[in-house]
N, C-alpha and C positions, 0 to 999 in steps of 0.2 A: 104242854100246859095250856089250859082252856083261860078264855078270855072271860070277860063279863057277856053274859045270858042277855042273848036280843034286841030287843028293842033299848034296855037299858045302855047298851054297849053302843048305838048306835045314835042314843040321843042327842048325845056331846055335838058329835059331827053335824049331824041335820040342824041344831041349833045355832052352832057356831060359822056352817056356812053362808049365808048370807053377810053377816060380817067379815069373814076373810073373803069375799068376794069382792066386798065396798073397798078391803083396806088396800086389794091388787090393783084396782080400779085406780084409786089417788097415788100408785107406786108405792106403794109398802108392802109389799106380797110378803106374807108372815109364812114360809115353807117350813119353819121346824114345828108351829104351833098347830099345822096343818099337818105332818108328819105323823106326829105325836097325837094327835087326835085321831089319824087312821090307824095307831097301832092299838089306841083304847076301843076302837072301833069292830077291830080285827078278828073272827072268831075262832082262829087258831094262830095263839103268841108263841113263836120261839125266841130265846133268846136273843140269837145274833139278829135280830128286827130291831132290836137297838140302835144299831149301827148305821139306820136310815135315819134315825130323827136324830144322834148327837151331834154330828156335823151341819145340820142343819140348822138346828137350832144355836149353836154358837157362833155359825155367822148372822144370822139377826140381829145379834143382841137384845133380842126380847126376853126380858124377866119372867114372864108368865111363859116362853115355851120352854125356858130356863128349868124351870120349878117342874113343870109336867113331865119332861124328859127325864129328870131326874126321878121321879115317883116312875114312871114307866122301868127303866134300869132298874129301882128300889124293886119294885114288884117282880121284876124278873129273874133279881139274884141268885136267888135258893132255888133257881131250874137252870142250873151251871150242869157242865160234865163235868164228872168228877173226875180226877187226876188222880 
């Protein structure tokens, strides 16, 4: 399953880095929001690539990598093996 097309897919990340650079910096390091934004970023998604931002993201407890993680899983369900 292909990701988001270039520059779009990349945006997120190049935008949001600076801010999780600041948030590491004061000891907040946000690694599931950062995660998750490398698998939006990413230009071939498999599904088990999940499996780097959930764990990640719930030990944060940040609501927003919360939410992203969860749409990244969403978006990758219907690309399961089929049983």
């Amino acid at each position: 399953m292909f990701g988001l097309p270039g520059w779009i897919a990349l945006a997120p990340l190049v935008l949001a880095l600076p801010w999780l650079l600041r948030s590491a910096r004061a000891g907040r390091p946000r690694l599931g929001l950062a995660a998750a934004l490398v698998l939006v970023a990413s230009p071939w998604l498999l599904p088990w690539y999940a499996v780097w931002a959930v764990p990640l993201a719930a030990l944060d407890e940040d609501r927003g990598a919360w939410l992203l993680t969860l749409a990244v899983c969403a978006y990758l369900l219907p690309d399961r093996v089929p049983i």
